[in-house]
N, C-alpha and C positions, 0 to 999 in steps of 0.2 A: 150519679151518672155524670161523668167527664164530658164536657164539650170540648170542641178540636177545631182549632181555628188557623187557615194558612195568611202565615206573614211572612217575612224576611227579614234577618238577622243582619244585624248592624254593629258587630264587633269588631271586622273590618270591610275594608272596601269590596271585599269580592263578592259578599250580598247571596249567600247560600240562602234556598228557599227553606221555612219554618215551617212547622206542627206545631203549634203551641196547648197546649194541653192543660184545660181550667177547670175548675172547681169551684160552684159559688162566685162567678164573677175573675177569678182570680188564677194567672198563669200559675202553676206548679212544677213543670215539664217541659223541656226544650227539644224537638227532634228536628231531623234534616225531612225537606219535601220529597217523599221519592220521584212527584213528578216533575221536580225541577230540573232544567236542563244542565246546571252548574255542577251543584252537589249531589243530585239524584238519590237523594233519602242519605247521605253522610252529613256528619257536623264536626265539625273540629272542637278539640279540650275549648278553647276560647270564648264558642259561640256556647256549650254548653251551659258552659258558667257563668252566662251572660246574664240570665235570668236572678242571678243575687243583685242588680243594678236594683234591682225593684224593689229588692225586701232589704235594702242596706242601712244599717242603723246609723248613720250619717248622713243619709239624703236629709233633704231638706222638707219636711210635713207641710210648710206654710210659707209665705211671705215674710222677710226678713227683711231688718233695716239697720243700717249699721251707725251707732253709736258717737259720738263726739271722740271716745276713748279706745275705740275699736271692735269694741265688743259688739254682739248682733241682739236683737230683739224682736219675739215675732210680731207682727202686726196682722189687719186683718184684710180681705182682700181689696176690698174696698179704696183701703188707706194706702194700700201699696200701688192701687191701678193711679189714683190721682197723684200721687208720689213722681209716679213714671212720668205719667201726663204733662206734670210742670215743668220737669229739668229736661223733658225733649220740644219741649214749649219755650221754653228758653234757649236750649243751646240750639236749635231747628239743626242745621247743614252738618255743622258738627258731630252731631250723634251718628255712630256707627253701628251696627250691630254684626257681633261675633259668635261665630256658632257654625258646628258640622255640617258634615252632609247630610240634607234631609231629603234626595228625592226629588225630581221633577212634580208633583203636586203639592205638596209642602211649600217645596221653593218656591212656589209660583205665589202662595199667599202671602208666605213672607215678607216677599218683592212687593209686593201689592201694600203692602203695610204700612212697609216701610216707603212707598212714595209719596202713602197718605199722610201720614206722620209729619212727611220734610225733613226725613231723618237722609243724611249723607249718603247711607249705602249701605249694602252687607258685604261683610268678608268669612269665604267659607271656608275655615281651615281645620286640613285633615291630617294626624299625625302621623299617620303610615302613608302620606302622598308619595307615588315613587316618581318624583323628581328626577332621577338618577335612571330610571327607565325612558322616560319622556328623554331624556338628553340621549343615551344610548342611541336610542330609535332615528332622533334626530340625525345621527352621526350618522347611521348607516343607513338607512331607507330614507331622508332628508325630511322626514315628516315627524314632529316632535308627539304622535302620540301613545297610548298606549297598547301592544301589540297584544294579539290573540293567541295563548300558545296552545298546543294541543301536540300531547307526547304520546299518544295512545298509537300512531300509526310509526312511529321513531324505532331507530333498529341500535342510535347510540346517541346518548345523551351526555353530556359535560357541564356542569353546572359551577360557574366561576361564583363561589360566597353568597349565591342567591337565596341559601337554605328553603327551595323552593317548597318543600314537605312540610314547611313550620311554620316561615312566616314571610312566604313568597307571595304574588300579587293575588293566587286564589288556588292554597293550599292540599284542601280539602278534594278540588275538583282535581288538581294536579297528581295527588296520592292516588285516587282512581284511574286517572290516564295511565301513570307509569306501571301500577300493577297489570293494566290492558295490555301494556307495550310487554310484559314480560310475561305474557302468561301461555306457556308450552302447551297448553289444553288446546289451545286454537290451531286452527288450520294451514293458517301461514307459519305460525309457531317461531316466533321473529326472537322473543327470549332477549330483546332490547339490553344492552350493555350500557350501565351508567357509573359515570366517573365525577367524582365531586373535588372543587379544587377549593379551599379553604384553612385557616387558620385553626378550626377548632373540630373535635368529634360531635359534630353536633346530630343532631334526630337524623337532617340530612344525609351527613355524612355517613350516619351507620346504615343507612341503607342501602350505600353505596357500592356496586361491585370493588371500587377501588378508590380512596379517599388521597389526595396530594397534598398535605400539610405545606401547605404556601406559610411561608414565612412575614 
C-alpha cells in the first residue's frame, strides 16, 4: 500500500505543489498538487523527471575526500564532519557557503549555521534566476521585482522569446491560464489570441495563433 506525501518540486523556481508517491520508505512517483494554487494538480516534463535526482547512479552514497592527485576517496562520516570542522576553523571569515534555493525554513538554519561556524556568509545561486525580468520590471514599473502574471482573463497575448509554455518563470501554471484564456466553453467565451515573437519554432511558438520569426 502506497503512502502519498505533499511536497514541492524544486526543478525550478516556480515551486508546483507535489504528490509524492512512496513505497517502503522510498519516492517512486511524481504528481502535481491538485490543491495547489500554482499548478493545481499539473506538473511539467522537468518536474516529472525530477525524481531520477534520487536514484542517480552518480550521486554521491557517502563522504568524499579529495586526493593529493585528484582522485576522490570515500571516507566515513565521522572523518568528513571533523575534516570540515578544521578547514573552517582555520579559514573562519573566509569560508563561504554555496548552494540553491532552499526555502524560508531551510534558509533560516543554514544562516544560523553558518553564524555559528564564523563562516563569511552564504551565496544563494539560482541558474534560471530571471535577472532579465527583475530589470524589465525595473524599467517600467520602477520596481526591480518579480511580477505576477495571470493570462487566464487576457483576450491577447504577445510573448517576445519568453517561451513562456516551457521554460518561462512558471510554466506549468502559465499552460493552464492560456488554455483558460482560450477556451469557447465559457461564457464570456474571450477565445484569447496569441502571438509569439521569436527566433525559433519552439513548444511556445507552436502553440501560437501566429509565430514572428524575429531574426
Amino acid at each position: 500500500i502506497a503512502n502519498y506525501y505533499a511536497s514541492t518540486c524544486q526543478a525550478c523556481p516556480a515551486a508546483c505543489g507535489l504528490h509524492v508517491k512512496t513505497r517502503e520508505g522510498r519516492p517512486i512517483k511524481l504528481e502535481g498538487n491538485p490543491d495547489h494554487p500554482v499548478n493545481e494538480g499539473a506538473l511539467c516534463a522537468l518536474g516529472q523527471a525530477s525524481i531520477g535526482w534520487t536514484y542517480h547512479p552518480d550521486r554521491y552514497k557517502a563522504p568524499r575526500k579529495r586526493n593529493a592527485d585528484g582522485t576522490y576517496s570515500d571516507v566515513s562520516w565521522d572523518e568528513a564532519i571533523a575534516l570540515l570542522a578544521g578547514e573552517i576553523e582555520k579559514a573562519g571569515g573566509r569560508t563561504w557557503l554555496l548552494g540553491g534555493e532552499t526555502g524560508p525554513t531551510a534558509g533560516r538554519w543554514i544562516d544560523e549555521w553558518v553564524t555559528t561556524v564564523g563562516a563569511g556568509g552564504r551565496v544563494v545561486y539560482e541558474p534560471f534566476a530571471p535577472e532579465a525580468l527583475r530589470d524589465a520590471a525595473a524599467a517600467v514599473f520602477g520596481t526591480p521585482g518579480e511580477p505576477v502574471f495571470d493570462l487566464s482573463g487576457s483576450d491577447f497575448v504577445v510573448d517576445f522569446g519568453s517561451d513562456f509554455l516551457e521554460s518561462g518563470p512558471s510554466p506549468t501554471e502559465h499552460a493552464r491560464q492560456l488554455a483558460a484564456a482560450r477556451d469557447i466553453s465559457k461564457p464570456e467565451a474571450r477565445a484569447a489570441r496569441f502571438v509569439y515573437v521569436g527566433p525559433r519554432l519552439s513548444m511556445t511558438a507552436s502553440n501560437a495563433d501566429e509565430w514572428i520569426a524575429a531574426r
